[in-house]
C-alpha angles and dihedrals in degrees: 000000000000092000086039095061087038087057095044086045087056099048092044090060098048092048096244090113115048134164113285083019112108121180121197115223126177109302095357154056114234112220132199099246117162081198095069090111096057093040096048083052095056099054089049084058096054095043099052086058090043087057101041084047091051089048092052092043083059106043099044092047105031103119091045097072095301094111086067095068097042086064097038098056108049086043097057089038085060099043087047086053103047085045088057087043089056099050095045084045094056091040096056079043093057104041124112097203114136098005126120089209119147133178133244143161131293128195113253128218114201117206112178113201117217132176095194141314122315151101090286079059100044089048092052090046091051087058097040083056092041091065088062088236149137101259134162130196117230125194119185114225105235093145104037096182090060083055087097098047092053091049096055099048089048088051081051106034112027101019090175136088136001122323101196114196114203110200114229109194090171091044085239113153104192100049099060095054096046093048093046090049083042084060096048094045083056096046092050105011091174092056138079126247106215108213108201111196126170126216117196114222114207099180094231118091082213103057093028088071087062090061128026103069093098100076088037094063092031085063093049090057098046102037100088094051115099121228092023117122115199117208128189113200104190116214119203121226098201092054092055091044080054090049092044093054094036078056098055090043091056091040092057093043092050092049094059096039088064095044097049090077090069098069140265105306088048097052097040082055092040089053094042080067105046087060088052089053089053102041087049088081098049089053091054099051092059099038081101096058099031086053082057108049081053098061095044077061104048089047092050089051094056092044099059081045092054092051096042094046091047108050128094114248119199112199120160085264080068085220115163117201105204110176104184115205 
């Protein structure tokens, strides 16, 4: 409150602060008050005999739990402060004023980051053709014996650009890659190097931890690069379970329409297995529950089996059935 009347006192002198006039600062409302003096007087007042009240506190029960917050005060005060420093730090970083600085563009290299194969691929590719650039897929051989395999479902399913293997002795994901985008940043220092990874969503907390640690570890190695963009294209699992069973659907429609041509019993025998097509999702979707109600009823039938087997019968032929387990 000292520093605050000193401050009221200031802007009273220079005319900034007259009387009717109010300026809002961070936490509070300046006044025009002709009493500042008296009143700055008073909180120095108050804090001189804050301060000698604090001193004796810490020094009469120190060795009863003070000394904590001796310690704890001044540490916080200077974490509070370097985090101040910091921020005022980036932001004179970050300012424009007085640069004659001005964009333009920048050629952009595209690397598209695939693991193998699959409809996470196709949809990355999609994106990496949609920007209308030059772009390459790279694939880090972790696994070389599975090389082949990619090459020949790139040859069948893609068919198009560069599939770029980077070999991984030491089976390390992260190296390769930074050493390949290292490469590209020499080779054209005044460019970007687009980096294109995918994350699968799966829609459930549980099952997304399982996958979602990849791009993670893919951003740690490349932050630190200059002139590396790192772009994470999601791809929904739902949405490609919806594709999937649009496409069996159409597969199976498609499959009595052109039967039906052939005449009644073809396409009696053409829509029986459509339906069977369709119905072949359902069945899947509830593989899961019908799996469990077999086995509650193979349990309780063990279970009837276990307490008849199991129990003493007295005829008059006086026989005992015993079945020990």
């Amino acid at each position: 409150m000292v520093k605050r009347w000193r401050r009221v006192g200031a802007l009273m002198k220079s005319g900034v602060l007259f009387p009717g006039k109010e300026i809002s600062t961070l936490g509070s409302v300046l006044h025009h008050d002709p009493a500042w003096r008296a009143k700055q007087l008073l909180n120095a007042i108050g804090a001189v005999i804050t301060a000698i009240v604090t001193v004796v506190f810490l020094l009469s029960k120190f060795t009863q739990g003070a000394w904590v917050t001796m310690l704890l005060i001044p540490g916080l005060l200077a974490l509070f402060f370097r985090i101040h420093t910091h921020y005022q730090h980036v932001a004179a970083v970050m300012s424009t004023a007085g640069t004659q600085e001005h964009p333009h563009r920048r050629h952009i290299q595209t690397i598209v980051l695939i693991e193998n194969i699959h409809r996470e691929s196709m949809r990355l590719i999609d994106y990496a053709k949609s920007l209308e650039g030059p772009w390459k897929a790279v694939h880090v051989a972790v696994y070389p014996e599975r090389i082949p395999e990619i090459k020949r479902k790139w040859a069948e399913r893609i068919g198009e650009g560069h599939l770029i293997i980077l070999p991984s002795p030491y089976r390390r994901l992260s190296l390769p890659i930074r050493q390949y985008v290292e490469k590209l940043l020499q080779e054209d220092p005044d460019g970007f190097v687009n980096v294109v990874i995918g994350e699968l969503v799966t829609g459930s907390p549980l099952t997304q931890i399982l996958h979602q640690n990849s791009h993670f570890i893919q951003q740690l190695a490349l932050q630190d690069l200059d002139g590396v963009v790192i772009t994470i294209v999601p791809v929904q699992l739902r949405k490609l379970e919806e594709n999937q069973e649009h496409h069996s659907q159409n597969r199976g429609s498609n499959a009595v329409s052109a039967v039906e041509a052939l005449g009644p019993n073809a396409a009696n025998g053409a829509a029986q297995n459509g339906n069977a097509l369709n119905n072949g999702n359902a069945m899947r979707r509830n593989g899961v529950s019908s799996e469990n109600n077999k086995l509650h009823r193979i349990r309780a039938v063990r279970r009837i089996a276990h307490i008849f087997l199991h129990r003493e019968v007295n005829s008059r032929y006086e026989y005992v059935f015993r079945v020990h387990g």
